[in-house]
Each structure stands twice: as structure tokens, then as C-alpha cells.
N, CA, C and O atoms as a Tinker XYZ file with bonds, in Angstrom:
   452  protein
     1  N      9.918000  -23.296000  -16.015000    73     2
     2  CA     9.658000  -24.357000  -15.067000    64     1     3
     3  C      8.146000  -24.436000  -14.843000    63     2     4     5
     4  O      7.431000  -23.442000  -14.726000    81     3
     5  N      7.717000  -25.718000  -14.793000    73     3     6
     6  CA     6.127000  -25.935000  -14.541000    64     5     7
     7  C      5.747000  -26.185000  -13.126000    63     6     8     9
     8  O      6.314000  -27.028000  -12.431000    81     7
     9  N      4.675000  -25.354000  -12.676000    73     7    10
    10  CA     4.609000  -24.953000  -11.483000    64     9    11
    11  C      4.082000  -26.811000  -10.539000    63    10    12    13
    12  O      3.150000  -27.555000  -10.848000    81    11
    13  N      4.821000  -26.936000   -9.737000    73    11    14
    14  CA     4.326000  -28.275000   -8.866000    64    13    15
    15  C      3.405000  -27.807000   -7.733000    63    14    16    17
    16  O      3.885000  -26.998000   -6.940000    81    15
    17  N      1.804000  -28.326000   -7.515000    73    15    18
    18  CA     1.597000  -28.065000   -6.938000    64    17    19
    19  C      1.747000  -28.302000   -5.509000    63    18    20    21
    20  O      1.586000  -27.482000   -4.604000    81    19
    21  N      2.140000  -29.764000   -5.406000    73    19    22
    22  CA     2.385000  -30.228000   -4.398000    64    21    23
    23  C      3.322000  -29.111000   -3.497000    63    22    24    25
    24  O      2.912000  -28.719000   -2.404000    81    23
    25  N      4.446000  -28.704000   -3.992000    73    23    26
    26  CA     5.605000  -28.050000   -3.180000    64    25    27
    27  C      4.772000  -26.141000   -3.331000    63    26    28    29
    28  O      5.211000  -25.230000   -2.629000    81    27
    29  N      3.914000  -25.976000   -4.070000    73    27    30
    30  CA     3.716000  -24.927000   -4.016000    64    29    31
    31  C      2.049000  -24.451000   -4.292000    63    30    32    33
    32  O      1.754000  -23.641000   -5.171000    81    31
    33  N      1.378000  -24.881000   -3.694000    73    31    34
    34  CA    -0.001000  -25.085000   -3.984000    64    33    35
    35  C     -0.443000  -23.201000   -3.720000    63    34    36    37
    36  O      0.275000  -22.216000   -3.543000    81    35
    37  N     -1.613000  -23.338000   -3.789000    73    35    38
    38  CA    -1.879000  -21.966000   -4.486000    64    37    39
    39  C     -2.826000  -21.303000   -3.422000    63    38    40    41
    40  O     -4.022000  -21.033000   -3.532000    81    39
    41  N     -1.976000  -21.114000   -2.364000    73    39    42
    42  CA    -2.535000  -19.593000   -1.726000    64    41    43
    43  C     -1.290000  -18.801000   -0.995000    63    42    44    45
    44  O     -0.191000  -18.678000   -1.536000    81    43
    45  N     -1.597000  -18.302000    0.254000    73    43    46
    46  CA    -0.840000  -17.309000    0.245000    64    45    47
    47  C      1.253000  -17.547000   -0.178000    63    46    48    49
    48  O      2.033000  -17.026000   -0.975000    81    47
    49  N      1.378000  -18.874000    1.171000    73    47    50
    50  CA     2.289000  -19.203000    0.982000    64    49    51
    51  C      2.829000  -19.914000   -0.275000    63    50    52    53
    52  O      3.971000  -19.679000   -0.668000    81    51
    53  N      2.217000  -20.568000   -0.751000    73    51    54
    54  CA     2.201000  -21.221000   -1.748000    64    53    55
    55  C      2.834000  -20.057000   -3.149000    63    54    56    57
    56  O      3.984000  -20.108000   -3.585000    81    55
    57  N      2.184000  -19.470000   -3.446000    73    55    58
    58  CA     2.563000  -18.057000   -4.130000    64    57    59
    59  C      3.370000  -17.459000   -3.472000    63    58    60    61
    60  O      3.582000  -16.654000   -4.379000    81    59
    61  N      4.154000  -17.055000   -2.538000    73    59    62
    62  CA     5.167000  -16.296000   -2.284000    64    61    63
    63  C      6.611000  -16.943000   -2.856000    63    62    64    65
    64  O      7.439000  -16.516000   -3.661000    81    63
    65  N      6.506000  -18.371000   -1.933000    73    63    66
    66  CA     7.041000  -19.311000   -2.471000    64    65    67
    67  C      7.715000  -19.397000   -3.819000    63    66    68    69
    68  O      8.917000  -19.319000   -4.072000    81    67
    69  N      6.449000  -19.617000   -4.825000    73    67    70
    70  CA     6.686000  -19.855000   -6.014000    64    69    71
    71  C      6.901000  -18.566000   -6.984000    63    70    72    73
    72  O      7.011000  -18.549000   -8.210000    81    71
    73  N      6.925000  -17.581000   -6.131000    73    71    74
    74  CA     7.582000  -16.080000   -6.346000    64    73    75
    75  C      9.431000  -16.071000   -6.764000    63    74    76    77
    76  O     10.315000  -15.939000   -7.611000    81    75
    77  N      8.974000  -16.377000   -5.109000    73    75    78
    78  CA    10.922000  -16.594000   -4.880000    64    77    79
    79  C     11.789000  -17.575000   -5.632000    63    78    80    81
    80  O     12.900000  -17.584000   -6.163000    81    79
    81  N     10.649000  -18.499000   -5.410000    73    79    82
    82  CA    11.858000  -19.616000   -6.865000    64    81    83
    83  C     12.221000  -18.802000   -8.302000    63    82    84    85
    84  O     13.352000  -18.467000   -8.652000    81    83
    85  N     11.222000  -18.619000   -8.889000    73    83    86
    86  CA    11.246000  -17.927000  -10.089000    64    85    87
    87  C     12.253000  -16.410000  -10.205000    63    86    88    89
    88  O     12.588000  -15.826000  -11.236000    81    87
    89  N     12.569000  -16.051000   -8.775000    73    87    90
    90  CA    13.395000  -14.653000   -9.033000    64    89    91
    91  C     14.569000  -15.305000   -8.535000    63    90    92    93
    92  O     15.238000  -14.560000   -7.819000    81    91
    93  N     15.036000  -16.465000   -8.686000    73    91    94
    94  CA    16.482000  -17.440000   -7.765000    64    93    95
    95  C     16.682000  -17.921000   -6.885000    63    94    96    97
    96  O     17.588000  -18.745000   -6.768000    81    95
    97  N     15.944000  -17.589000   -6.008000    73    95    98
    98  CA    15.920000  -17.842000   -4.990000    64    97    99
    99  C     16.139000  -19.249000   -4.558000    63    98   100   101
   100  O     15.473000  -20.063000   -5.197000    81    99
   101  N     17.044000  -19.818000   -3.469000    73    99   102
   102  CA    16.796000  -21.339000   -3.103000    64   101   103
   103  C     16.156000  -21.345000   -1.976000    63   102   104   105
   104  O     16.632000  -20.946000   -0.913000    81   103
   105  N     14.975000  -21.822000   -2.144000    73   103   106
   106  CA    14.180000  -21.827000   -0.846000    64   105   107
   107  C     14.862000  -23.351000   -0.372000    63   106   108   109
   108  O     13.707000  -23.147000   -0.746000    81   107
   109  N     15.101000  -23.839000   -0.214000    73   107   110
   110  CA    15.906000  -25.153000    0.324000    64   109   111
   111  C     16.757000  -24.334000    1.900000    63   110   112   113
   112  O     16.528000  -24.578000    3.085000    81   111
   113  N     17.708000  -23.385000    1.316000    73   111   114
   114  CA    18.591000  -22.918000    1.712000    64   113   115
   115  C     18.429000  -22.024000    3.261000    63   114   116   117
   116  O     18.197000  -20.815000    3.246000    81   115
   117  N     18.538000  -22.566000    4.168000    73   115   118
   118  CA    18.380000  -22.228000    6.046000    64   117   119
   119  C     18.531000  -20.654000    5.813000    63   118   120   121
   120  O     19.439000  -20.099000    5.194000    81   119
   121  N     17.465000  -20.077000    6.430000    73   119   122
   122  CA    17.460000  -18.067000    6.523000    64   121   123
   123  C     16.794000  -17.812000    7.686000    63   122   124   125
   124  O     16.079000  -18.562000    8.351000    81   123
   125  N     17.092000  -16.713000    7.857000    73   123   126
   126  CA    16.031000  -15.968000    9.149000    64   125   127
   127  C     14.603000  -15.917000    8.395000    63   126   128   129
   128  O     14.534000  -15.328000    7.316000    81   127
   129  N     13.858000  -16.320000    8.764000    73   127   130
   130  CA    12.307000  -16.350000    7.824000    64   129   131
   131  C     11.309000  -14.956000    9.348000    63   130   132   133
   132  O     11.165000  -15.211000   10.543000    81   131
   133  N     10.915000  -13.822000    8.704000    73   131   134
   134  CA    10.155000  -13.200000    9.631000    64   133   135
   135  C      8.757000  -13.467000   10.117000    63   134   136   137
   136  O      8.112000  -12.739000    9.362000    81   135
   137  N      7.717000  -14.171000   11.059000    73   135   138
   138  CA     7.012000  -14.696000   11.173000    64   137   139
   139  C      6.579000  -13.714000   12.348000    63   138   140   141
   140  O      7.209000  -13.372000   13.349000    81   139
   141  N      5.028000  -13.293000   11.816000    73   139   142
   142  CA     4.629000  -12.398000   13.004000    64   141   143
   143  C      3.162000  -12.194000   13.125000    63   142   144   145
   144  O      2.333000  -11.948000   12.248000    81   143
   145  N      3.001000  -12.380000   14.652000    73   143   146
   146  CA     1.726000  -12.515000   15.691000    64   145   147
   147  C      1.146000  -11.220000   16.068000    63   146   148   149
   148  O      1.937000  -10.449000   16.611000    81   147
   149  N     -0.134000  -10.783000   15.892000    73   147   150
   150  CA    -0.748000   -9.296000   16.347000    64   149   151
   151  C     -1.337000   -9.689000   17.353000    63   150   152   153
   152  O     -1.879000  -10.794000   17.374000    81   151
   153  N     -1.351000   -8.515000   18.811000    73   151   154
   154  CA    -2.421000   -9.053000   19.519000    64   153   155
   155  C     -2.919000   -7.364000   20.339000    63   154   156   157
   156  O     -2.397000   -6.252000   20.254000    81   155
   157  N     -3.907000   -7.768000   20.959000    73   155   158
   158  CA    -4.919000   -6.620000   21.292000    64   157   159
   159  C     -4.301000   -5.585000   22.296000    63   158   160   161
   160  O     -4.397000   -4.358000   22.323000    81   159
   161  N     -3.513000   -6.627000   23.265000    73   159   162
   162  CA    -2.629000   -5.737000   24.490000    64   161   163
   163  C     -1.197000   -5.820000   24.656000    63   162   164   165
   164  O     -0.545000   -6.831000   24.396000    81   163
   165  N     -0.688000   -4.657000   25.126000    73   163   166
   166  CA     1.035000   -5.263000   25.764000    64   165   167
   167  C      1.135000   -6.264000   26.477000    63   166   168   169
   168  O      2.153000   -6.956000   26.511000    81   167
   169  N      0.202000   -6.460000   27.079000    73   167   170
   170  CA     0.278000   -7.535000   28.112000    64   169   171
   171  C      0.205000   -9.169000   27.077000    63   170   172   173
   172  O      1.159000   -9.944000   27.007000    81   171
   173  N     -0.952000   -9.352000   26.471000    73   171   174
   174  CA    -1.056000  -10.346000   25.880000    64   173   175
   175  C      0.444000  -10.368000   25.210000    63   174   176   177
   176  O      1.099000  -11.322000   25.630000    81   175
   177  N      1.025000   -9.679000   24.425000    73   175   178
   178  CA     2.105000   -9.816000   23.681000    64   177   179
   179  C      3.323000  -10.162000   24.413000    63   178   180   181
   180  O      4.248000  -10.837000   23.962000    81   179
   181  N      3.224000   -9.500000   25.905000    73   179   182
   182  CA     4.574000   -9.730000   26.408000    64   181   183
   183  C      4.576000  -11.650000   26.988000    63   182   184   185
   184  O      5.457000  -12.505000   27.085000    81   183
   185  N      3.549000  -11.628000   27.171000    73   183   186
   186  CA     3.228000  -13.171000   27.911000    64   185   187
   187  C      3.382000  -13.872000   26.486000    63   186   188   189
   188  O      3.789000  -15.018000   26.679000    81   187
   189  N      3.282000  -13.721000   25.703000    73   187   190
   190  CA     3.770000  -14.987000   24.085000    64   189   191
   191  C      4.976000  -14.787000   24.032000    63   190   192   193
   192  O      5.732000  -15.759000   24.060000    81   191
   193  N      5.588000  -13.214000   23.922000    73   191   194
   194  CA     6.930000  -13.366000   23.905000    64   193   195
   195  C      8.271000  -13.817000   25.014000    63   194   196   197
   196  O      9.495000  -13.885000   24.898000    81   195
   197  N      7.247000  -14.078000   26.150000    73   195   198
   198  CA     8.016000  -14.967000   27.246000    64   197   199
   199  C      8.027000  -16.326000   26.605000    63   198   200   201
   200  O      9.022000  -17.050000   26.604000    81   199
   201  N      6.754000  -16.672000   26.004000    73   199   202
   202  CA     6.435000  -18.153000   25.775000    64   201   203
   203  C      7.958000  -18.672000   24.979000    63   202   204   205
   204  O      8.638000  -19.680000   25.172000    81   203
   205  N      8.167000  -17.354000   23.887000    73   203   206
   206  CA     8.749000  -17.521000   22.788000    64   205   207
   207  C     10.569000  -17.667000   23.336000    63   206   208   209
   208  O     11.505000  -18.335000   22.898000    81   207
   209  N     10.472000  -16.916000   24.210000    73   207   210
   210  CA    11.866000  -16.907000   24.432000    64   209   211
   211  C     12.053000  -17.984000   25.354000    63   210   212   213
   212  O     13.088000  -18.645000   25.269000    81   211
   213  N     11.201000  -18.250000   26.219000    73   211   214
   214  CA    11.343000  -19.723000   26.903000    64   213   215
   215  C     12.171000  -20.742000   26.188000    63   214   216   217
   216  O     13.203000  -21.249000   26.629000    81   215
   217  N     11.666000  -20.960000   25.154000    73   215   218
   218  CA    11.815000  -21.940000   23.970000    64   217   219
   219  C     13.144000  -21.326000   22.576000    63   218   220   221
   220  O     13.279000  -21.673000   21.402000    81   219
   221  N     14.011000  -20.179000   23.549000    73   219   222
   222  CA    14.891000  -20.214000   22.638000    64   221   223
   223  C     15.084000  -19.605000   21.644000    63   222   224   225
   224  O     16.181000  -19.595000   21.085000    81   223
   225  N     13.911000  -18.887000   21.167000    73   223   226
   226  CA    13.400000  -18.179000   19.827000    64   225   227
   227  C     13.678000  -16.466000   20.091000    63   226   228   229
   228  O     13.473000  -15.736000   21.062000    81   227
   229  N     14.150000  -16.272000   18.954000    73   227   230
   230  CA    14.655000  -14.729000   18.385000    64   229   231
   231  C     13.437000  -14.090000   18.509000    63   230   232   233
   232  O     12.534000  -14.748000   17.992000    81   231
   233  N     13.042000  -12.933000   19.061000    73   231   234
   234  CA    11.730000  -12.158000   18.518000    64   233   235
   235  C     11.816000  -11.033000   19.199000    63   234   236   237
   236  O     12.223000  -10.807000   20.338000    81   235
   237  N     11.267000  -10.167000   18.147000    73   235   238
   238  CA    10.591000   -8.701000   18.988000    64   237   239
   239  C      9.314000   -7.955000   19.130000    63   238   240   241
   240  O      8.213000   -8.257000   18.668000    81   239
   241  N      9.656000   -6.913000   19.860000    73   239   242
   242  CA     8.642000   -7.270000   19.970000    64   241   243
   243  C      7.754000   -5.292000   19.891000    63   242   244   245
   244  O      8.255000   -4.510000   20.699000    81   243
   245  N      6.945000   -4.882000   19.258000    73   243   246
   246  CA     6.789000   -3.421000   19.040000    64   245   247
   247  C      5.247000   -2.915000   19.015000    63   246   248   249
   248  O      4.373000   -3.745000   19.265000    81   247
   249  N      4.917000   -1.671000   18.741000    73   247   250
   250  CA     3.841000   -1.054000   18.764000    64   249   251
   251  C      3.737000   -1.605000   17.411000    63   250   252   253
   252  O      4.778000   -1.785000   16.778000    81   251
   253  N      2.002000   -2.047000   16.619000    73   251   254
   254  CA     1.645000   -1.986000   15.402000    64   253   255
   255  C      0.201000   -1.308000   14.917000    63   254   256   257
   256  O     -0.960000   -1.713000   14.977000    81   255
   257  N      0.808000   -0.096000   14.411000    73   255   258
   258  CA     0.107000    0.824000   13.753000    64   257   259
   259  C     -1.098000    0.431000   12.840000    63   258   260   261
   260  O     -2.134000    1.070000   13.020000    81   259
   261  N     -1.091000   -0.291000   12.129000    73   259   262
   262  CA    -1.992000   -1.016000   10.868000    64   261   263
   263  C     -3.136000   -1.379000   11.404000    63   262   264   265
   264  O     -4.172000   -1.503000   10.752000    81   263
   265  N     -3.002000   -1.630000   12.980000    73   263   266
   266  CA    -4.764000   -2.276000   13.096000    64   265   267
   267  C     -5.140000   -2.242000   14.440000    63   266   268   269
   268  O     -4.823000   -3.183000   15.167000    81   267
   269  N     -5.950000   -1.024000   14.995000    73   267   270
   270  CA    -6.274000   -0.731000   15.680000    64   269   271
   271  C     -6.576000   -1.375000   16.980000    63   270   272   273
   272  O     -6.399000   -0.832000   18.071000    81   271
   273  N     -7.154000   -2.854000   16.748000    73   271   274
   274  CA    -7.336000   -3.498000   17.249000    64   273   275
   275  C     -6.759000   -4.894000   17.691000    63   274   276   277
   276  O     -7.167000   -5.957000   18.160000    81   275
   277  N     -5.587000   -4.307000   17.285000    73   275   278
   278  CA    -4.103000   -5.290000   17.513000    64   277   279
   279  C     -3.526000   -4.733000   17.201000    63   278   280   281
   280  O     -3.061000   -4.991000   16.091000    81   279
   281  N     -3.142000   -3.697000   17.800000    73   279   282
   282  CA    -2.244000   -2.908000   18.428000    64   281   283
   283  C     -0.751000   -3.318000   18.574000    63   282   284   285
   284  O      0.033000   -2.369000   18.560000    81   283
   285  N     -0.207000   -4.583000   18.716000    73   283   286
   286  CA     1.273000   -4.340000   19.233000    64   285   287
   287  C      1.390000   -6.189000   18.833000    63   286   288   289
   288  O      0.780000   -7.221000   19.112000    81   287
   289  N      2.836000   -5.671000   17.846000    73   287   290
   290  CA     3.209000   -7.120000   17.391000    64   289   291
   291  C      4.258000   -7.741000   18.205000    63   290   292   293
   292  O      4.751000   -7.236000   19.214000    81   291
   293  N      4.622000   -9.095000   17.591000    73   291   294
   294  CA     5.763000   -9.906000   18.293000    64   293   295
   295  C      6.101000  -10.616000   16.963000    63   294   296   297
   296  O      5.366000  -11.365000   16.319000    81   295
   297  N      7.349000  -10.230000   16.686000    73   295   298
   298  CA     7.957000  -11.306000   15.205000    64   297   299
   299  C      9.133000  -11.989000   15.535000    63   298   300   301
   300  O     10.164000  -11.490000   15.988000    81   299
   301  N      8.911000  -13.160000   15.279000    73   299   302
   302  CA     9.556000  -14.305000   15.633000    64   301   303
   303  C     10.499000  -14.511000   14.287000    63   302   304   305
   304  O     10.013000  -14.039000   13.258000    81   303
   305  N     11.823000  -15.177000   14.166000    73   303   306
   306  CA    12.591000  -14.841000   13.550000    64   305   307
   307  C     13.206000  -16.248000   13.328000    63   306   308   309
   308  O     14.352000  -16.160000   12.888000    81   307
   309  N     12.873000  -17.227000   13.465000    73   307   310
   310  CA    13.172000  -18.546000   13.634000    64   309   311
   311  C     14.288000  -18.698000   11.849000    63   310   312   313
   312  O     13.886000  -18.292000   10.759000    81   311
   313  N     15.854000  -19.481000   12.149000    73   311   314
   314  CA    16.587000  -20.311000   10.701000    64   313   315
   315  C     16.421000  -21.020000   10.668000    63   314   316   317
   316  O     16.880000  -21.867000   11.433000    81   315
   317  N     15.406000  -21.291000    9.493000    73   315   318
   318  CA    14.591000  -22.434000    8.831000    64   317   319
   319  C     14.687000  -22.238000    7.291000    63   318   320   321
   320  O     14.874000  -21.170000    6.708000    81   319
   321  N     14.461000  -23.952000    6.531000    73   319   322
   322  CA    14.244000  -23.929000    4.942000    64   321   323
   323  C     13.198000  -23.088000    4.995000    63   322   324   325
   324  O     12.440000  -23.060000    5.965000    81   323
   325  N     13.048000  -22.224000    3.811000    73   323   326
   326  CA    11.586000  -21.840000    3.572000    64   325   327
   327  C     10.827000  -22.558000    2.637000    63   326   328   329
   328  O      9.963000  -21.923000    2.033000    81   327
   329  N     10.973000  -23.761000    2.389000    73   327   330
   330  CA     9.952000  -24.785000    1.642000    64   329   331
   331  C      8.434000  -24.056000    2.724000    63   330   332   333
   332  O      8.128000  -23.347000    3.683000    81   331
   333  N      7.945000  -24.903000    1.644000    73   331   334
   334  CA     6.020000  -24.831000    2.438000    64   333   335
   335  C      5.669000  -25.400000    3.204000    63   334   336   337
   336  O      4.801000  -24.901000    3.920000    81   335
   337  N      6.151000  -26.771000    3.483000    73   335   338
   338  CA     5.737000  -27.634000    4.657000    64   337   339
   339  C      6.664000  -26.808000    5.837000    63   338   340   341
   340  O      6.047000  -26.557000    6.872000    81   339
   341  N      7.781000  -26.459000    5.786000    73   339   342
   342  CA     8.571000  -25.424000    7.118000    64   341   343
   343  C      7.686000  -24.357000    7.585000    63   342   344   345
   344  O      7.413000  -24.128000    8.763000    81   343
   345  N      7.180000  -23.597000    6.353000    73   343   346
   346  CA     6.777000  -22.026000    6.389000    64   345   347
   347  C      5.531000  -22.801000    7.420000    63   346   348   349
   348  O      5.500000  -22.583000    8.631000    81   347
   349  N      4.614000  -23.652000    6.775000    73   347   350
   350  CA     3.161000  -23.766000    7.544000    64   349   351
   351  C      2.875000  -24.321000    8.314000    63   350   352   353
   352  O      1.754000  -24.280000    8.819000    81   351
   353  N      3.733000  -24.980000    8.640000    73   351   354
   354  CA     4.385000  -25.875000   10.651000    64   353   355
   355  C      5.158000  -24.951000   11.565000    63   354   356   357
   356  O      5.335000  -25.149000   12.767000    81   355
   357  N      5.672000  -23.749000   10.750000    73   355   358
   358  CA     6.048000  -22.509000   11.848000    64   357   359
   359  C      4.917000  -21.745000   12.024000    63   358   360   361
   360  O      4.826000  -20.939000   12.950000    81   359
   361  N      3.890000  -21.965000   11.069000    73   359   362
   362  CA     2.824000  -20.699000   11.289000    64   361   363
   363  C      1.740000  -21.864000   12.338000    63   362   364   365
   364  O      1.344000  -21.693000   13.491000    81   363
   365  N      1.565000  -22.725000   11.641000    73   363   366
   366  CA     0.715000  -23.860000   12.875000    64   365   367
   367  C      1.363000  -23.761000   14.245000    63   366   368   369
   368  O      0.562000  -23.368000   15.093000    81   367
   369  N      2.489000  -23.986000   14.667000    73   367   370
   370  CA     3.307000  -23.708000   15.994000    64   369   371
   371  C      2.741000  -22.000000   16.176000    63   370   372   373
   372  O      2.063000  -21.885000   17.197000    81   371
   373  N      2.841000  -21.161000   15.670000    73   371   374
   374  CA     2.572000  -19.931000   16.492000    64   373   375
   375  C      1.037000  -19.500000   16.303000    63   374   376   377
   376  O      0.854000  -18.425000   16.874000    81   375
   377  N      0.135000  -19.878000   15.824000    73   375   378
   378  CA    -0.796000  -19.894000   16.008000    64   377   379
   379  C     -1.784000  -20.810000   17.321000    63   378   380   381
   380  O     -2.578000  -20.306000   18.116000    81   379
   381  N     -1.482000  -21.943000   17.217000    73   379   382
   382  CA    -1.725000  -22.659000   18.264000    64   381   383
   383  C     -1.161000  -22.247000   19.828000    63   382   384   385
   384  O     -1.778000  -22.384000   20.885000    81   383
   385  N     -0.067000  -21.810000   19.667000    73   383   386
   386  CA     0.893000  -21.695000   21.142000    64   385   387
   387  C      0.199000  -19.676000   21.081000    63   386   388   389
   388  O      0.194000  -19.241000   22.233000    81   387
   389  N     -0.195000  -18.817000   20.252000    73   387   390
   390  CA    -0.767000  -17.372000   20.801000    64   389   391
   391  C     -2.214000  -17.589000   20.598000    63   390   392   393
   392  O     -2.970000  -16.639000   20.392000    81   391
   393  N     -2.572000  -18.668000   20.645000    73   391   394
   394  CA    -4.611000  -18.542000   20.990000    64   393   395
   395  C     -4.764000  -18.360000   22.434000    63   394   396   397
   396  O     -5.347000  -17.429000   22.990000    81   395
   397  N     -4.283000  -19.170000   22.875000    73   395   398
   398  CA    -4.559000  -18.534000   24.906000    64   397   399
   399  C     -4.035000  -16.814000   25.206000    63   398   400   401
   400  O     -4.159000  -16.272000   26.304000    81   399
   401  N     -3.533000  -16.242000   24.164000    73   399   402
   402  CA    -3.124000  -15.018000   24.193000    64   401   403
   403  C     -4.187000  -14.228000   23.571000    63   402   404   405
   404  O     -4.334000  -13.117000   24.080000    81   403
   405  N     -5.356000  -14.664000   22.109000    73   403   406
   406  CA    -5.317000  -14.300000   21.618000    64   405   407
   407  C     -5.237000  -13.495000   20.729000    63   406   408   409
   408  O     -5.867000  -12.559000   20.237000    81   407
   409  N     -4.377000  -14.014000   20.620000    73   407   410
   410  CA    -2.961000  -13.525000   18.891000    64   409   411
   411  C     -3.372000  -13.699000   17.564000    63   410   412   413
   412  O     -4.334000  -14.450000   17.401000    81   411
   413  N     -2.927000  -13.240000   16.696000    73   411   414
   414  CA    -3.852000  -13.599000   15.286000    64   413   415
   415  C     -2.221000  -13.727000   14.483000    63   414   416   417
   416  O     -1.362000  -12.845000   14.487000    81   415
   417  N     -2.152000  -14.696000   14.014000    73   415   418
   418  CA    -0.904000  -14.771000   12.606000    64   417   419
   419  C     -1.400000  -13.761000   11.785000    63   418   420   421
   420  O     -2.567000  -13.793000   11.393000    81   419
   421  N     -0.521000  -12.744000   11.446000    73   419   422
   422  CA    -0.583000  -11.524000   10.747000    64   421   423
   423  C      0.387000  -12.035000    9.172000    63   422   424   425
   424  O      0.368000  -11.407000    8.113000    81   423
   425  N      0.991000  -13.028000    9.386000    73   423   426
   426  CA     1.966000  -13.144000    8.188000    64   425   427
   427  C      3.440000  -13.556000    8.172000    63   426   428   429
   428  O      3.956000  -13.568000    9.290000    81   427
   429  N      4.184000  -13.876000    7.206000    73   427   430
   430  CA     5.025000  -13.914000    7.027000    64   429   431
   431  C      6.286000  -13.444000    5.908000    63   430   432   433
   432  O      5.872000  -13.484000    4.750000    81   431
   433  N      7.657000  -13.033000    6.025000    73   431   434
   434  CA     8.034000  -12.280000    5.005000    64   433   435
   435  C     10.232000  -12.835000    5.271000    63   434   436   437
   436  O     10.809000  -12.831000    6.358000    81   435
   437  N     10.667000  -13.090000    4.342000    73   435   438
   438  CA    11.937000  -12.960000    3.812000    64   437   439
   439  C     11.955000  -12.096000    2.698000    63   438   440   441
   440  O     10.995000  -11.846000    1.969000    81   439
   441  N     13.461000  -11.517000    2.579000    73   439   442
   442  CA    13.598000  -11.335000    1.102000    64   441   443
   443  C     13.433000  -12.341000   -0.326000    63   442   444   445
   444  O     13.529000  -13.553000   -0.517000    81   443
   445  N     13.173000  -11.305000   -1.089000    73   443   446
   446  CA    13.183000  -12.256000   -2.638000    64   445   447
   447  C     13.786000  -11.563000   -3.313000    63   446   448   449
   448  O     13.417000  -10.396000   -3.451000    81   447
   449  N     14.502000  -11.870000   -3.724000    73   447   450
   450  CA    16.025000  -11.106000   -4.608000    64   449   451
   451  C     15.124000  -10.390000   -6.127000    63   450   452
   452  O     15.757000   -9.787000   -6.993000    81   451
């Protein structure tokens, strides 16, 4: 299959993406997609993850080891397509809504068979 860039353009998401197609994957197909916010304090984290649950949304929320200086995550767990326009309108939504926290988008992750 010849890679489209449009549906899979070439950075992070874009390549994960076009990972998962190639190992079977139907990214079309509604999943728990893991989407997760680092931030400096418990406090900052617990006030996004009010934001988050306000609004309905799955998330948890833990100590994170990896970076000293964001210290303690919150991963949001939202069933969504994982096309690219989904993946980068969930990461635009949690980026925008943890800057008054500031939160940093650390990433995102499903399985790939």
C-alpha cells in the first residue's frame, strides 16, 4: 500500500498511525485511545482531572517517574476512531483545556497488534 499523506502525514502521529495500518490494524474502528498530560504538582493535576471528569471523561490519574519536573500524570482514555484528524483534535482539546494548569501533552498510545 502507498503511503497517503493526507490521512497520514509524517510526524509523530502520523507514523504511529501508519504503523498500525500496516500491522492490521483498523484505525477507523472506535477504541479506548490512551492520551496523557504531565504536570509539575498534585495539585495542578488534580484540578485538570476535575476539569476532565466534569465533562464525563475516563482518566487517571498517578505519580510520573520519567521527569522530574512533571512529576505526576493524568491519562485520559477517551472511545474514539484513531484516524489523525481524531488523534490531533483530542490532543488540541487537552492541551488547550491543561495550559491554565500548566500541563504539557506527554503523548499518546493504543495497541498495535
Amino acid at each position: 500500500m502507498e503511503r497517503d499523506l493526507t490521512l497520514f502525514p509524517q510526524d509523530d502521529i502520523g507514523e504511529y498511525l501508519w504503523d498500525a495500518v500496516n500491522t492490521g490494524n483498523d484505525i477507523n474502528q472506535e477504541r479506548e485511545i490512551e492520551f496523557t498530560v504531565i504536570f509539575k504538582s498534585q495539585e495542578q493535576a488534580l484540578k485538570f482531572g476535575h476539569l476532565l471528569l466534569e465533562n464525563n471523561q475516563k482518566l487517571s490519574l498517578c505519580p510520573f517517574d520519567e521527569n522530574a519536573d512533571y512529576p505526576w500524570e493524568v491519562t485520559a482514555y477517551p472511545f474514539i476512531g484513531a484516524s489523525y484528524e481524531n488523534i490531533t483534535a483530542y490532543r488540541h482539546l487537552l492541551t488547550e483545556s491543561s495550559a491554565p494548569f500548566e500541563g504539557v501533552f506527554d503523548g499518546f498510545y493504543f495497541p498495535v497488534n
